[in-house]
C-alpha positions as CSV (number, residue, x, y, z in Angstrom):
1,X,136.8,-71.6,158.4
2,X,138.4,-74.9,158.7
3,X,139.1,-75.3,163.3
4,X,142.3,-76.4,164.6
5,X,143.5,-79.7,164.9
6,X,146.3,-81.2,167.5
7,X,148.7,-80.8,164.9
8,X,147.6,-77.3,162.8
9,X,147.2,-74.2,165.7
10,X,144.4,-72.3,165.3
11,X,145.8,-69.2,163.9
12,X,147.2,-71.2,160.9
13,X,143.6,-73.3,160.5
14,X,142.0,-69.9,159.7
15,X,144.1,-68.5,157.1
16,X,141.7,-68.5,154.1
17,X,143.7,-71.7,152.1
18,X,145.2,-69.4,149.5
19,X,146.5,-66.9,152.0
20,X,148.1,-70.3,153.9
21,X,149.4,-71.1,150.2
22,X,151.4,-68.0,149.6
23,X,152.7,-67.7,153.2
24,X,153.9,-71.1,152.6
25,X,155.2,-70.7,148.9
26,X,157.8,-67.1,150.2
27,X,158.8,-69.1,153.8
28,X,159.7,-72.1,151.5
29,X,161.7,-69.9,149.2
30,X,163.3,-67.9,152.1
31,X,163.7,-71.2,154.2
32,X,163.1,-69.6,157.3
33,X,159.8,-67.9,158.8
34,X,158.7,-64.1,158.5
35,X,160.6,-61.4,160.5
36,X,159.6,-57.6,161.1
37,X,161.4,-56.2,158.1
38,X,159.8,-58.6,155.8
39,X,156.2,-57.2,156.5
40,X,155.0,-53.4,155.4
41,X,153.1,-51.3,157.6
42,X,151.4,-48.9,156.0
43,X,150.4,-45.6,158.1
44,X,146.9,-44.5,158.3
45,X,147.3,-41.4,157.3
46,X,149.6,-42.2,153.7
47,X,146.7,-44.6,153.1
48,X,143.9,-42.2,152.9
49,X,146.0,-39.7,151.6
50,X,146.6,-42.1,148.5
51,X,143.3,-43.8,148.2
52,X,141.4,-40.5,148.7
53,X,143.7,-38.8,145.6
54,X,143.6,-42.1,143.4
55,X,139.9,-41.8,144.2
56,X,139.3,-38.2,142.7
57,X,140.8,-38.9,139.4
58,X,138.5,-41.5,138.7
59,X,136.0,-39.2,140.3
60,X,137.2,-36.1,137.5
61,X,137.2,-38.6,134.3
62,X,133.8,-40.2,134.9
63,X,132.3,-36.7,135.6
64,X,133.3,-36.0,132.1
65,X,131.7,-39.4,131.4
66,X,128.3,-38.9,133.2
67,X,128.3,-35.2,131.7
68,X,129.0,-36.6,128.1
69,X,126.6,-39.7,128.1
70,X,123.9,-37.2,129.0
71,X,124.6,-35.1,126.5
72,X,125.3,-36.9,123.4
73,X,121.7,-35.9,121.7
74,X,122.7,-32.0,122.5
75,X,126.4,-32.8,121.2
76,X,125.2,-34.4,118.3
77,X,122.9,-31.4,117.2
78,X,125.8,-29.4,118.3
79,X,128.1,-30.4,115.9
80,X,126.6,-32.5,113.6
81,X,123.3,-30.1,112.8
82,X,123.0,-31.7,109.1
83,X,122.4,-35.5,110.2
84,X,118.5,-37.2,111.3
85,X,118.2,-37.5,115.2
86,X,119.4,-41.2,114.8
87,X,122.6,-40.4,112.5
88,X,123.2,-37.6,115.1
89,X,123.2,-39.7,118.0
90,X,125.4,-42.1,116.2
91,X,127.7,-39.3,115.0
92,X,127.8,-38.5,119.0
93,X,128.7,-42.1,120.5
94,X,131.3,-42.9,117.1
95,X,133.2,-39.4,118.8
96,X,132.9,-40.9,122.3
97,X,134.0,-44.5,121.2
98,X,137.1,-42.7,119.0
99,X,138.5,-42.2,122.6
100,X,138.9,-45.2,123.4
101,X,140.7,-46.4,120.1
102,X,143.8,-44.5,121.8
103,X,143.5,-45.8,125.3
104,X,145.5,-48.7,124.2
105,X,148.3,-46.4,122.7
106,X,147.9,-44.1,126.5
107,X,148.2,-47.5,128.2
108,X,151.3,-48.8,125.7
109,X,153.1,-45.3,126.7
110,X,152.3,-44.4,130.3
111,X,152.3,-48.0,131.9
112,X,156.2,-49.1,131.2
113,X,157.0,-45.3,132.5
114,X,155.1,-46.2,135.7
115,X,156.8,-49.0,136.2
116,X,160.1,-47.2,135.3
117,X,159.8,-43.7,136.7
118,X,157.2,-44.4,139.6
119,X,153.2,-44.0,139.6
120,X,153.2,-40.9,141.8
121,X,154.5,-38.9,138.7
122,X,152.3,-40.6,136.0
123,X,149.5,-40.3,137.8
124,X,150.1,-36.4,138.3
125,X,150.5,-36.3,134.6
126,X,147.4,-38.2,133.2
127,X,145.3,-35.7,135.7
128,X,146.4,-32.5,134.1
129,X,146.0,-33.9,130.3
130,X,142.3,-35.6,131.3
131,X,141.5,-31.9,132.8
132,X,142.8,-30.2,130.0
133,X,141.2,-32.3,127.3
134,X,137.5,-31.8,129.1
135,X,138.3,-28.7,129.8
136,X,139.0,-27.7,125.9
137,X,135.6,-29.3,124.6
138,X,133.9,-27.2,126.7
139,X,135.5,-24.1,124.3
140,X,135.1,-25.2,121.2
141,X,133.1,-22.8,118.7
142,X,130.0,-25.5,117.1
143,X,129.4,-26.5,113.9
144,X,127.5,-23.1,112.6
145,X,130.4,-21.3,113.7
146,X,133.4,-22.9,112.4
147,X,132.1,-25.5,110.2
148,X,133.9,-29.1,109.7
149,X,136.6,-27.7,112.2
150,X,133.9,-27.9,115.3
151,X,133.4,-31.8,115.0
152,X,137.3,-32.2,114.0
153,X,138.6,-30.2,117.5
154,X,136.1,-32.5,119.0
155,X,137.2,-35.6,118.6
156,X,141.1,-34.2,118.7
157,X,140.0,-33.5,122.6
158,X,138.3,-36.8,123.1
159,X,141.6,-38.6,121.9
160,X,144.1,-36.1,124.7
161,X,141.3,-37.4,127.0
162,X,141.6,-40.9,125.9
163,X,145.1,-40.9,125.9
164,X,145.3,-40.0,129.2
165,X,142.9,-41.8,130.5
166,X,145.2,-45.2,129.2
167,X,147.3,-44.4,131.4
168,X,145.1,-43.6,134.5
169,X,142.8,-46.3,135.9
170,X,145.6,-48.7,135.3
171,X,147.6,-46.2,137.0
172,X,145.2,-45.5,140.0
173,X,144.3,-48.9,141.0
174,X,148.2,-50.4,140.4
175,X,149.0,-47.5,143.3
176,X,145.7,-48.0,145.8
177,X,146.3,-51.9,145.5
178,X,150.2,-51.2,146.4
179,X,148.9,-49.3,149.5
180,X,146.5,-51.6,150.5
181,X,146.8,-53.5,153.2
182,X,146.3,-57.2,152.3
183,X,143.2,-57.8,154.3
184,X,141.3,-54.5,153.8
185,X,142.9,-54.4,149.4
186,X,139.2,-55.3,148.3
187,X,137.5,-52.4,150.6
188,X,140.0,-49.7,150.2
189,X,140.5,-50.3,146.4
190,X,136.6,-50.3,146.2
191,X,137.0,-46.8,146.8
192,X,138.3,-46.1,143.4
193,X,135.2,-47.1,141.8
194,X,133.4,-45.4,144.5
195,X,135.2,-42.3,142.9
196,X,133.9,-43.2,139.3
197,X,130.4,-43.7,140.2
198,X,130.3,-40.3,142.1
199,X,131.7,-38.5,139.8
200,X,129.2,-40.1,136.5
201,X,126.6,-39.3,139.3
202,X,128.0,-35.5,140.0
203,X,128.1,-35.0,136.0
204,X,124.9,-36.0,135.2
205,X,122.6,-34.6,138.2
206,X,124.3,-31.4,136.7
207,X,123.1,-32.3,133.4
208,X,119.9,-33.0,135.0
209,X,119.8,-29.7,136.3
210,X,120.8,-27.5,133.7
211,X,118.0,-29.8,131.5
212,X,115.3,-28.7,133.9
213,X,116.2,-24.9,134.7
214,X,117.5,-24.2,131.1
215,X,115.0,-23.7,127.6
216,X,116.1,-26.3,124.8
217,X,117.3,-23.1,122.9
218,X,119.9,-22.6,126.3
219,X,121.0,-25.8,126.5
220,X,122.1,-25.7,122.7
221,X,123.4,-22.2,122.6
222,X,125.5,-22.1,125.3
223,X,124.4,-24.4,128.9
224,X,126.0,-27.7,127.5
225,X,129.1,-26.1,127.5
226,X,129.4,-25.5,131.3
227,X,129.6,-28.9,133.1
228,X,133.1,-29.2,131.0
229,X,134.3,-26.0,131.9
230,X,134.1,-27.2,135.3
231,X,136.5,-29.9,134.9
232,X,139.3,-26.7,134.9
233,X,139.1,-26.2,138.4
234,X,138.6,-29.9,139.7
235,X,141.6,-30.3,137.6
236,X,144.1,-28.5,139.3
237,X,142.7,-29.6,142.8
238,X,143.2,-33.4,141.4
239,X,147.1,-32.3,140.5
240,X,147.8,-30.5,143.6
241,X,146.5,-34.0,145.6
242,X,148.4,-36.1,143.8
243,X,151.7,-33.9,143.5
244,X,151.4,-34.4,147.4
245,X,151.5,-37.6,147.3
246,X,154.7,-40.7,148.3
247,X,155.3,-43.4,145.8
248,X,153.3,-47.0,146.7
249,X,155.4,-49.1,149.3
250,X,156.0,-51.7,146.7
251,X,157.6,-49.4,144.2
252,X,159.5,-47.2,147.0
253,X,161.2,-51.0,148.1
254,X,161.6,-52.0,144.6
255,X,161.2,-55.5,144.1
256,X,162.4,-58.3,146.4
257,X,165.6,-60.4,145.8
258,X,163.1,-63.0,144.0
259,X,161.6,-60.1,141.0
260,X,165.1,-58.2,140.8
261,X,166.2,-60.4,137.8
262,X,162.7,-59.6,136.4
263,X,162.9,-56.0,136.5
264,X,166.2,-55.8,135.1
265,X,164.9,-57.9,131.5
266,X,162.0,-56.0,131.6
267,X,163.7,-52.7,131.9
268,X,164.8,-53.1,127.7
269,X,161.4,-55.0,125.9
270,X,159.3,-54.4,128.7
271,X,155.6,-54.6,126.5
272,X,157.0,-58.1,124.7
273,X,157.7,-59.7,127.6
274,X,154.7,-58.6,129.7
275,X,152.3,-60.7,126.6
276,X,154.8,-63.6,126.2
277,X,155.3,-64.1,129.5
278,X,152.0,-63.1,131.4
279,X,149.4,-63.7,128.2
280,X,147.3,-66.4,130.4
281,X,147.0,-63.3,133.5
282,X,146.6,-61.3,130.4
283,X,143.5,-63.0,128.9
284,X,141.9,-63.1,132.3
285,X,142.5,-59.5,133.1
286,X,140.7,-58.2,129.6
287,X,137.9,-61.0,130.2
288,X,137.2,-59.5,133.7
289,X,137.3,-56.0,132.3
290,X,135.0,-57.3,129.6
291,X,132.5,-58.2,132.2
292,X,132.7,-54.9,134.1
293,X,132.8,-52.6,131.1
294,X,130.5,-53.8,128.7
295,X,127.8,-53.9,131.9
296,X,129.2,-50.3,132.8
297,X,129.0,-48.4,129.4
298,X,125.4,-49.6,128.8
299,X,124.4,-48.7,132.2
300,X,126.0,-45.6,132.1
301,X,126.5,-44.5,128.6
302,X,123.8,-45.6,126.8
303,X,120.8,-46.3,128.8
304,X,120.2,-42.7,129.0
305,X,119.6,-42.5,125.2
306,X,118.0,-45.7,124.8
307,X,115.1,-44.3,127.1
308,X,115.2,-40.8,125.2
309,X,115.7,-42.0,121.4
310,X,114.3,-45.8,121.5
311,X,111.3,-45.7,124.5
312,X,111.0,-41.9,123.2
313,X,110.6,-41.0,127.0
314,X,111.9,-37.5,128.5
315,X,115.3,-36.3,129.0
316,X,114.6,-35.9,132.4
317,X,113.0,-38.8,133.5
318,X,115.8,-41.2,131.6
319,X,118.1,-38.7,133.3
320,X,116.6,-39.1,136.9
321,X,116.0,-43.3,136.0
322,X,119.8,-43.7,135.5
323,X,120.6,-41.6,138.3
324,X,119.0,-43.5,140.8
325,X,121.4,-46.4,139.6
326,X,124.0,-44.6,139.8
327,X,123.1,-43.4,143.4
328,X,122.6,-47.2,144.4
329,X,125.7,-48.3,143.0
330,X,127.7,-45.5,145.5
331,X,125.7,-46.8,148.3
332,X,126.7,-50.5,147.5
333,X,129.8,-50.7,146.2
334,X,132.3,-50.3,149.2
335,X,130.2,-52.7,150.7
336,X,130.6,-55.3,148.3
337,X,134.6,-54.6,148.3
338,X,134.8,-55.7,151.9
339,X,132.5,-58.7,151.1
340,X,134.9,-59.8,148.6
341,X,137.4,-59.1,151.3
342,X,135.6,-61.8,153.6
343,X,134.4,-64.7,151.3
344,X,137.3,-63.7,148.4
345,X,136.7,-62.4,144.7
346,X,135.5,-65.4,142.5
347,X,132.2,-66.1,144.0
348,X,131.6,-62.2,144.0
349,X,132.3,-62.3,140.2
350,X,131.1,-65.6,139.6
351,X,127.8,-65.7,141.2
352,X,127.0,-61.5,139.3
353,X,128.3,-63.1,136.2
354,X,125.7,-65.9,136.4
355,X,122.7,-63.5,137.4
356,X,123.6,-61.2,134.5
357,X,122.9,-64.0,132.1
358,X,119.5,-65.0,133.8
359,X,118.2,-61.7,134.5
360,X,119.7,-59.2,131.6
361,X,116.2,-59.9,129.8
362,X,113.8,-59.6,132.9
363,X,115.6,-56.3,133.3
364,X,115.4,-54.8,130.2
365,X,111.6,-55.7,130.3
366,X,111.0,-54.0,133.3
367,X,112.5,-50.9,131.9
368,X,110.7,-50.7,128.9
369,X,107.4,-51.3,130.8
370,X,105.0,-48.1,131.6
371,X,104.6,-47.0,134.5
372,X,107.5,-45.4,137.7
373,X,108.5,-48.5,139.5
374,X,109.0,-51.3,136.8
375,X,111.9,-49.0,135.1
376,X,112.7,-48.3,138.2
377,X,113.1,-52.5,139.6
378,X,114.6,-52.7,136.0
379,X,117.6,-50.3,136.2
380,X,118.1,-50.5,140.3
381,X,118.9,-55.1,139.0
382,X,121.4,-53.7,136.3
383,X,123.2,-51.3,138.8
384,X,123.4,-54.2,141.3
385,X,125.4,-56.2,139.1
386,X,127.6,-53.5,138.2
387,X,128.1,-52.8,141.4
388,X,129.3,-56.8,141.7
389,X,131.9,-56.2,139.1
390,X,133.0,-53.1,139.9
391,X,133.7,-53.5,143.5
392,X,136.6,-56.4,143.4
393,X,138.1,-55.2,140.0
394,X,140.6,-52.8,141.5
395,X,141.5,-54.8,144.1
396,X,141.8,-58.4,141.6
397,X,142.8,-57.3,138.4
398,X,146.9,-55.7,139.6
399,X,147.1,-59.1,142.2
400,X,147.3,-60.4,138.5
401,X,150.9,-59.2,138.1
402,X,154.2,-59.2,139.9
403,X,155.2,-55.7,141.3
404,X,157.7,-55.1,138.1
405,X,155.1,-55.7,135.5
406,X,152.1,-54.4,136.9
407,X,151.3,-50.9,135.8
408,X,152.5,-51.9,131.8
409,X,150.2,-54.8,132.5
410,X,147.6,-53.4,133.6
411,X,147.8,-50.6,130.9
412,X,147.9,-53.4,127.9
413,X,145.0,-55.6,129.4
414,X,142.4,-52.9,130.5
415,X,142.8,-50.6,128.2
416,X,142.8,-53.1,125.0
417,X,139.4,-54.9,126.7
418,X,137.6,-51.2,127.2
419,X,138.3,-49.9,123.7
420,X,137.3,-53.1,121.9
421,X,134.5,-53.8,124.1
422,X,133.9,-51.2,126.7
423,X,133.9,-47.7,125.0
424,X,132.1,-48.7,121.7
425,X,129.3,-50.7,123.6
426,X,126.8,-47.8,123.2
427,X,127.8,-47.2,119.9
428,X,127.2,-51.0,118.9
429,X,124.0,-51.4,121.0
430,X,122.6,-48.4,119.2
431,X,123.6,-49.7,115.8
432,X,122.4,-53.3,116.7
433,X,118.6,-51.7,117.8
434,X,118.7,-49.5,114.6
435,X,119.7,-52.2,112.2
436,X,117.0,-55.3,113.8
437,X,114.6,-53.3,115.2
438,X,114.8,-55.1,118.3
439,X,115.1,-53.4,121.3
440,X,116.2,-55.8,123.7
441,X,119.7,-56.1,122.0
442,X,121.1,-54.9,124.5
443,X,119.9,-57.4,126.8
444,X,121.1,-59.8,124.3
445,X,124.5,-57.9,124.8
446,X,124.8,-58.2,128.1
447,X,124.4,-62.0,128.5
448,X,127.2,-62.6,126.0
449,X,129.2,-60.6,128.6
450,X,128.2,-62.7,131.3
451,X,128.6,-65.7,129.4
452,X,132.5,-64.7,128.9
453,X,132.6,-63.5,132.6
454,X,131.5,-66.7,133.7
455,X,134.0,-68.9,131.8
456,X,137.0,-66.2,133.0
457,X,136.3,-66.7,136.7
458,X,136.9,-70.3,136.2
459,X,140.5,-69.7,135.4
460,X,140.8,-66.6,137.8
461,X,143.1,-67.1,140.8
462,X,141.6,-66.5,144.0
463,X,143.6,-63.1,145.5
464,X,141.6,-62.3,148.3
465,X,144.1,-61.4,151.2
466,X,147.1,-62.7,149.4
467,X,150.2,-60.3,149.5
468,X,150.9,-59.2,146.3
469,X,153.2,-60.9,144.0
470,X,156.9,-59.2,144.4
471,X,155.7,-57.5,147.1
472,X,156.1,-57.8,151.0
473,X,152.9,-58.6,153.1
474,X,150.9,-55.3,153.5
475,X,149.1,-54.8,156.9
476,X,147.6,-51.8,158.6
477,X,149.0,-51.5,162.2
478,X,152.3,-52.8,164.3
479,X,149.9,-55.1,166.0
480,X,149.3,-56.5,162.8
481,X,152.3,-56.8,161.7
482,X,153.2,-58.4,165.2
483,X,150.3,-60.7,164.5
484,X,151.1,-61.7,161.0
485,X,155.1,-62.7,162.0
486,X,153.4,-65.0,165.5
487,X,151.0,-66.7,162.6
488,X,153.8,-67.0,159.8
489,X,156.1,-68.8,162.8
490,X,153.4,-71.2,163.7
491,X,152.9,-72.2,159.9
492,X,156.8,-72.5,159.6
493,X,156.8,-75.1,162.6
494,X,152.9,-77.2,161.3
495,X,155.6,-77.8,157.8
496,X,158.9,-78.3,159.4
497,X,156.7,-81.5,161.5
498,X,155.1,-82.7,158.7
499,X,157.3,-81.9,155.5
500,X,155.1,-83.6,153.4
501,X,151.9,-81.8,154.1
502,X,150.7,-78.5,152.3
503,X,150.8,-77.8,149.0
504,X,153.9,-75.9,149.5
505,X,156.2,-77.9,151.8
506,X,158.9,-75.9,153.7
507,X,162.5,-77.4,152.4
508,X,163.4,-80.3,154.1
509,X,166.6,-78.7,155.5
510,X,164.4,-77.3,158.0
511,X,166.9,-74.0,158.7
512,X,165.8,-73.0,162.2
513,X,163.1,-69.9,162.9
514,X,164.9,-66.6,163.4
């Protein structure tokens, strides 16, 4: 942190410099320094209630995602008896990916009614369609009971589930960053991904379970149905939570005086003006999502087959192997949101982005390589780096977009990045190993990612701590806020004595502090 000078006090010398920026940017529009009603306090206990709800639906989707991954050899044989093992497994992952070919559309329909109606009510809405749609695949009759119709109902529930789910992580981190205050947004909104990776990890330690107490002959018949019944119950608990729940601070005020005018021309072509207007914020957003997805999906969704179909080791071993990533990943990842926090997102992006590139490979190596520990080394480097890109990307990617836009944004740039490159990553990886022979494609895979997170970061804007754009400052406690307005006054006084300092000088007609 830069120390005070005569001329800069010491509480305005250790504003990290884009936090100084902002501050400076809103008093030079508003001409005058902060006051009370210009800063949000959020209370303690609307905060948890909001992250801890926002939370479980991630938790509820990637449970269907853990339990899924883990079964797409059993789902394949399931319904789609007639194909090889390889073909089957294919069949599988081309079901799974078909999900996300309508999270674009989910995204397209449920993020201009967020902005419009509220995300409270959106939110509530994507839960009960997500539960229902995991909920039905757990019912449906199999292939040597219903024929054609068992592979057709299944990928009619995948696409209610994807549909949905366009609509929800958009959704969920939109309404935790909206909560957040600004110096805790990379912690608090860490939680959401802390949500995801529990509940992959919940789904497929039940998987793991079922694999070792139930016969082959079980687990066919009847046991791979269960963990998706499940998703009934957590279901309603998820809508009860989030009915509960008050709109985000920023949506409940609206917009300042400064977004107004945007909201109203938003309000009629909403989705054309979001890409005209905010395609640079746009780009960066998918190439972000890019990053975290593509390293997420073949952690998650296909590393468990690789080990089973291409190392041709046990289901339970790969099972237990990815587990412990997954378990690592929950340990770190909150962690890694407050670090982000401290020393801001683009060195926690850029530096990941860099290792993935260097040490995809070396990874990949050490999985393949006999023995426990190597796989072991090999799978705990990959889940490190997700945790690095995972942990800032609900906190960065809505500080992308001004208050009015950001739910239709964030349903257009996340959900286009995760079907084109996120959802059909083990589907691609599968079919690039099958088609070369080679199997460290999806090493190969994985450092293009990087590659294209690495050039992103350079044009990412640094967001740590920085209000939100169309939104007041956020902060945690009256003292705070107290603190915030005494630190705000001192920077309005450094510009009015040296108008020409700063990159955002204060106007020069210098209208006394209020």
């Amino acid at each position: 942190m830069a120390g005070a000078t005569p001329d800069i006090p010491r509480a305005v010398a250790e504003l990290p410099r884009q936090v100084r920026d902002e501050l400076t940017r809103r008093q030079r529009r508003n001409e005058r320094a902060f006051r009370r009603d210009d800063v949000q306090v959020v209370e303690p206990p609307l905060l948890r209630r909001a992250v801890g709800a926002s939370a479980l639906g991630n938790c509820m989707e990637w449970f269907d995602f853990g339990v899924y991954s883990y079964l797409a050899a059993t789902i394949g044989k399931v319904f789609f008896p007639g194909a090889s093992p390889g073909a089957q497994v294919i069949s599988s992952f081309a079901t799974f990916a078909a999900a996300f070919v309508v999270r674009p559309l989910g995204g397209l329909f449920f993020g201009p009614l967020g902005d419009r109606v509220g995300r409270q009510k959106v939110l509530a809405t994507t839960m009960i369609m997500m539960a229902l749609g995991t909920f039905a695949i757990g019912l449906i009759p199999s292939y040597a009971t219903i024929g054609i119709a068992a592979p057709v109902l299944l990928l009619l529930a995948r696409m209610v589930q994807g549909f949905s789910t366009g609509g929800e992580y958009g959704g969920a981190t939109t309404f935790v960053a909206e909560y957040s205050p600004d110096r805790r947004r990379g912690f608090l909104s860490s939680w959401l991904d802390f949500g995801t990776f529990v509940g992959y990890a919940l789904g497929s330690a039940l998987v793991t379970v079922l694999n070792l107490l139930l016969t082959d002959e079980q687990m066919l018949t009847w046991g791979w149905r269960l963990p998706f019944l499940i998703a009934g119950p957590l279901g309603v608990i998820g809508l009860y939570m989030r009915l509960r729940l008050e709109e985000s601070p920023a949506f409940q005020q609206q917009l300042d005086d400064h977004e107004k005018s945007l909201a109203q021309a938003s309000a009629g072509s909403e989705l054309k003006g979001v890409v005209t207007r905010y395609w640079r914020p746009l780009l960066i957003c998918m190439g972000l999502v890019l990053l975290y997805n593509v390293t997420n999906y073949m952690v998650t969704g296909f590393l468990p087959t690789y080990q089973t179909e291409t190392l041709h080791r046990s289901s339970g071993s790969a099972d237990v192997l990815v587990l412990i990533g997954m378990v690592w990943i929950v340990l770190l990842i909150t962690f890694i949101g407050r670090l982000s926090d401290r020393i801001g997102r683009r060195p926690v992006y850029g530096v990941s982005a860099a290792a993935m590139i260097l040490l995809a490979v070396p990874s990949f190596l050490l999985i393949k390589a006999h023995g426990t520990w190597p796989p072991v080394l090999g799978v705990l480097i990959l889940a490190t780096l997700l945790a690095c890109f995972a942990a800032p990307s609900a906190a960065t990617l809505p500080a992308l977009f001004p208050t009015a836009v950001r739910y239709a944004a964030m349903g257009i740039g996340f959900n286009i990045a995760v079907a084109a490159f996120g959802g059909t990553t083990p589907l691609v990886t599968e079919a690039l190993v099958n088609a070369t022979g080679d199997d460290l494609m999806p090493a190969y895979y994985l450092m293009l990612a990087g590659a294209i997170g690495l050039i992103t970061v350079r044009f990412l804007p640094e967001s740590a701590q920085v209000p939100l754009s169309g939104s007041r400052p956020m902060v945690g406690s009256r003292a705070e806020q107290r603190e915030l307005i005494t630190t705000s006054r001192k920077l309005y006084l450094t510009c009015l004595r040296e108008p020409g300092s700063g990159p955002h000088p204060v106007s020069s007609k210098r209208s006394p502090v209020r």
